[in-house]
Every structure is written in structure tokens, then in C-alpha cells.
C-alpha positions as CSV (number, residue, x, y, z in Angstrom):
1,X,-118.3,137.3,-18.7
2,X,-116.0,138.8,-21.3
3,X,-114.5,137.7,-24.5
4,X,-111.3,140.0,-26.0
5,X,-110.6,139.4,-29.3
6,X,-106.7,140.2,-30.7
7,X,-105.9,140.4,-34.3
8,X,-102.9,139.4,-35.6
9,X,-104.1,138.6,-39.7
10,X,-107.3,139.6,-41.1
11,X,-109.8,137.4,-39.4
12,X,-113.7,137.1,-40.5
13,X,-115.4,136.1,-37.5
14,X,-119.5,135.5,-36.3
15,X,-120.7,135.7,-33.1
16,X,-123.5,134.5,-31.0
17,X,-123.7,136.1,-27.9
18,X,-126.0,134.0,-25.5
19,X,-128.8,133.5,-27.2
20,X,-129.3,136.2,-29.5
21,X,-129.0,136.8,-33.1
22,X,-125.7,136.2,-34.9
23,X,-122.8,139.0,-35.7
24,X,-120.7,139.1,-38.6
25,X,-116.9,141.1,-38.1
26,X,-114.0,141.5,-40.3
27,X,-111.3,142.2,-38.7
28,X,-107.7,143.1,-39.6
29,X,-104.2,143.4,-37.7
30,X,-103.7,144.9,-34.6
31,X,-107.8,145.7,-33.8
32,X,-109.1,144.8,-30.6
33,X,-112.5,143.8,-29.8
34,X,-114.6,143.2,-26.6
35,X,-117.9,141.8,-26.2
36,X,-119.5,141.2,-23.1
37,X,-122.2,137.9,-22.4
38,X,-124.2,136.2,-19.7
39,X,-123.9,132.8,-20.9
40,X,-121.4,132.4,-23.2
41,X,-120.2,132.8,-27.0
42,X,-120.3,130.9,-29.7
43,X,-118.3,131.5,-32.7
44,X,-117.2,130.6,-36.3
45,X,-113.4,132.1,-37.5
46,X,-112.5,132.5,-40.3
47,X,-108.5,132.1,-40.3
48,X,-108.1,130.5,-36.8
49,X,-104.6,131.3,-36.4
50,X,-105.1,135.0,-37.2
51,X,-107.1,135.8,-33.8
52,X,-106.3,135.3,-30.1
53,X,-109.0,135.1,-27.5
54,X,-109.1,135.8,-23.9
55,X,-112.1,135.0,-22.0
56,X,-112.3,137.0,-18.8
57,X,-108.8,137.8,-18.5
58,X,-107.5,134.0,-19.6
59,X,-105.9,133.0,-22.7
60,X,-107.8,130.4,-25.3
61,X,-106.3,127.9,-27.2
62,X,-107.7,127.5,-30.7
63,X,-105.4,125.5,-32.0
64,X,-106.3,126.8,-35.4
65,X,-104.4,126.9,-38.8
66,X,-103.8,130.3,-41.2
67,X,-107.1,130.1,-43.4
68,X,-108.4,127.2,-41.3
69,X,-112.2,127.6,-40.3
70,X,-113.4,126.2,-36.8
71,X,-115.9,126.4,-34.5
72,X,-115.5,127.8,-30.8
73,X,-118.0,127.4,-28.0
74,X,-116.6,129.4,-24.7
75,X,-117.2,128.7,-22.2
76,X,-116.5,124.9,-23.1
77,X,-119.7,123.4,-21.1
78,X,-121.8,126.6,-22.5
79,X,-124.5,125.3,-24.6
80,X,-126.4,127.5,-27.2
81,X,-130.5,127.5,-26.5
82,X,-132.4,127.2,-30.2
83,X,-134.6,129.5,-31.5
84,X,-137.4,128.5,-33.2
């Protein structure tokens, strides 16, 4: 499974890539990013409406706002295990 990030505004972005440890990114416009799962990605961004996502070839919809924060879970039914 793959996850392309493309950045249109600067963008602060972490990552959980199935179930390990968290990544923090800055990004800024016109970077690219790829990262590459099992499971699935979960992710808190910064300024929603400065990213675009594709997962495995396919457009996501954030439906985010410039400076809004959200939460993204991809695939949707992907759920995160916990760590203890």
C-alpha cells in the first residue's frame, strides 16, 4: 500500500505507519513524499488544505481548510493496534 503526499502550502504533518512509532514532517510547496505501509496510515495535518493525498494511485478527499488541523485514517476501515 502506498500513500503520496503533494504539497501545495507548507504543511506540518505526523505519521503512523501501521503500527510503529510516529513521524513528524514539515513540508513546503511543490515537495513530494511517498511512504509505503502494510496496514494503513494514520495521520494528523497541520493545514489540511495545503496537502493532497493519493493512496495507491487514487485521490483522497480531506475536505480540510488553510490552517485547519484534522485527523486522517486511510484506509477508512484501517484501525491503529495500541502499544502499550
Amino acid at each position: 500500500m502506498t500513500l503520496q503526499a503533494d504539497i501545495k502550502k507548507t504543511t506540518w504533518v505526523r505519521i503512523y505507519v501501521d503500527d510503529l512509532a510516529p513521524k513528524e514532517y514539515v513540508f513546503h510547496p511543490d515537495e513530494h513524499f511517498i511512504w509505503k505501509g502494510r496496514k494503513g496510515f494514520d495521520l494528523i495535518i497541520g493545514n489540511a488544505a495545503g496537502i493532497d493525498f493519493k493512496l495507491n494511485g487514487k485521490p483522497v478527499e480531506t475536505y480540510g481548510k488553510p490552517g485547519q488541523v484534522i485527523r486522517l485514517r486511510l484506509p477508512a476501515g484501517h484501525r491503529k493496534q495500541k502499544r502499550d
